[in-house]
N, C-alpha and C positions, 0 to 999 in steps of 0.2 A: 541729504543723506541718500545719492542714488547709489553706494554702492552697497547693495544690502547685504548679499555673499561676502563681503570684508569684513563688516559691521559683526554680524553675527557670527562669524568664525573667530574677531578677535572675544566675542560676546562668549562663546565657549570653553576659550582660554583663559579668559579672567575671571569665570561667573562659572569652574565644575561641575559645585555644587548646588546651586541652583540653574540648573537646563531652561531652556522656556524654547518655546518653538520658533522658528523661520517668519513664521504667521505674525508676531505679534510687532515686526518692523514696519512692512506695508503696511498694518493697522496703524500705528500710531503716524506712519505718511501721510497716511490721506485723512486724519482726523485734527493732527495739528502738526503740518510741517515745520512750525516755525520751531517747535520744541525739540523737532529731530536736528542733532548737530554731530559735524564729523570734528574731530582734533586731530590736523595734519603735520608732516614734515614739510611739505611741501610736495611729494610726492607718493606721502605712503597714509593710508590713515593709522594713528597712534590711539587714537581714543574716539570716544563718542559722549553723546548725552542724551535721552531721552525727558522729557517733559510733557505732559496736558494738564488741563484745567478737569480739577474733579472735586469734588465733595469732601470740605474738612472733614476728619475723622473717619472717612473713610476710602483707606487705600483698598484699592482690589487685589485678589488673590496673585499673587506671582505664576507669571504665564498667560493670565487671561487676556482675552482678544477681546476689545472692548466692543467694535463694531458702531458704538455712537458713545459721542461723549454725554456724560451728567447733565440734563437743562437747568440738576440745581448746583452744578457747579460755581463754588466759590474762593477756590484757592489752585496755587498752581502745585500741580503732583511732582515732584522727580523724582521719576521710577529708574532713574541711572545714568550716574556718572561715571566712565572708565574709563580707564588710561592702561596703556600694555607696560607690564610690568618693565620692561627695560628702557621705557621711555616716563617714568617717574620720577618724581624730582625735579622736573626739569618746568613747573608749571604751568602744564595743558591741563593739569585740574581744575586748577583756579581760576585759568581762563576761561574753561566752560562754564565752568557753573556760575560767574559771573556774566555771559550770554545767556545764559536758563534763569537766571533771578533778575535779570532784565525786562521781560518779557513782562505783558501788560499784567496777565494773571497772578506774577507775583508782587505786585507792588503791596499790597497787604497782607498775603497770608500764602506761603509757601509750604508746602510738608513732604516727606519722603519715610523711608525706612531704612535706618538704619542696619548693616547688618556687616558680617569679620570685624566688630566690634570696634567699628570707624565714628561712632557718636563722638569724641572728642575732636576730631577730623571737622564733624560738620558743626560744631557750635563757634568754628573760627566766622562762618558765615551768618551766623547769629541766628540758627538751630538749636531749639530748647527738647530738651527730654519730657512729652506727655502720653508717655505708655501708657499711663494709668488712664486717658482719657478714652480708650479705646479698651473693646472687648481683648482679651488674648486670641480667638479665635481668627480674630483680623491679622494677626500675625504669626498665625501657626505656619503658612506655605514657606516663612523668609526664615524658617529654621529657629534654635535655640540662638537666646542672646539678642535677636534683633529686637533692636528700639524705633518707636512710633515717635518723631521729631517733627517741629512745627517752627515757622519764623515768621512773625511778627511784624510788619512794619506800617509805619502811620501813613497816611493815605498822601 
């Protein structure tokens, strides 16, 4: 992901309602590049994905600049998958997120927050609804409606 200025402007466009700063792309570069991923035309970026390895049951606040990852990290986090509205449909979703569930940290236990009320969206990747395992407080920054999701898989 070196183009960060693209990343974060299309991050603006698709993400109004939740803003997060500039700050939080380099952060997640230099903590785990492998989870930073661009979705291109070949010439333009369409989409993105962020991923790290952090603490089941516990996502961070939206916006936050982590600065070092969890040492009791045990699952891998997707804090976001996007694709520019006009370039939808066309499966740069699912190719991401099948790059981000790749990845070593998700082989057993992946989580995210769901939020525009896309939880049926993420249980095609076999994403379970466990709000309840998590305070609400942990989900107050992703707005009304968002769900605490988790996926599973045997080692």
């Amino acid at each position: 992901m070196d183009d960060v200025a693209s990343v974060f402007s299309l991050a603006e466009r698709v993400h109004p309602t939740f803003p997060e700063t500039i700050a939080i792309y380099p952060d997640r570069m230099a903590l785990y590049p492998m989870g930073c991923i661009v979705l291109d035309d070949g010439q333009h970026i369409v989409g993105y994905g962020l991923a790290y390895p952090a603490r089941l049951h516990a996502p961070p606040p939206l916006g936050t600049v982590l600065g070092a990852l969890s040492v009791e990290a045990d699952a891998l986090y997707v804090h976001d998958v996007a694709v520019a509205p006009e370039w939808r449909g066309r499966g740069q979703a699912d190719a991401g997120i099948a790059r981000l569930l790749a990845l070593p940290e998700a082989s057993c236990l992946a989580m995210l927050v769901s939020v525009y009320g896309t939880s049926r969206f993420w249980t095609r990747f076999g994403f379970v609804d466990e709000t309840t395992a998590i305070l609400p407080e942990k989900l107050a920054s992703y707005g009304e409606g968002a769900r605490y999701m988790v996926r599973r898989t045997a080692a």
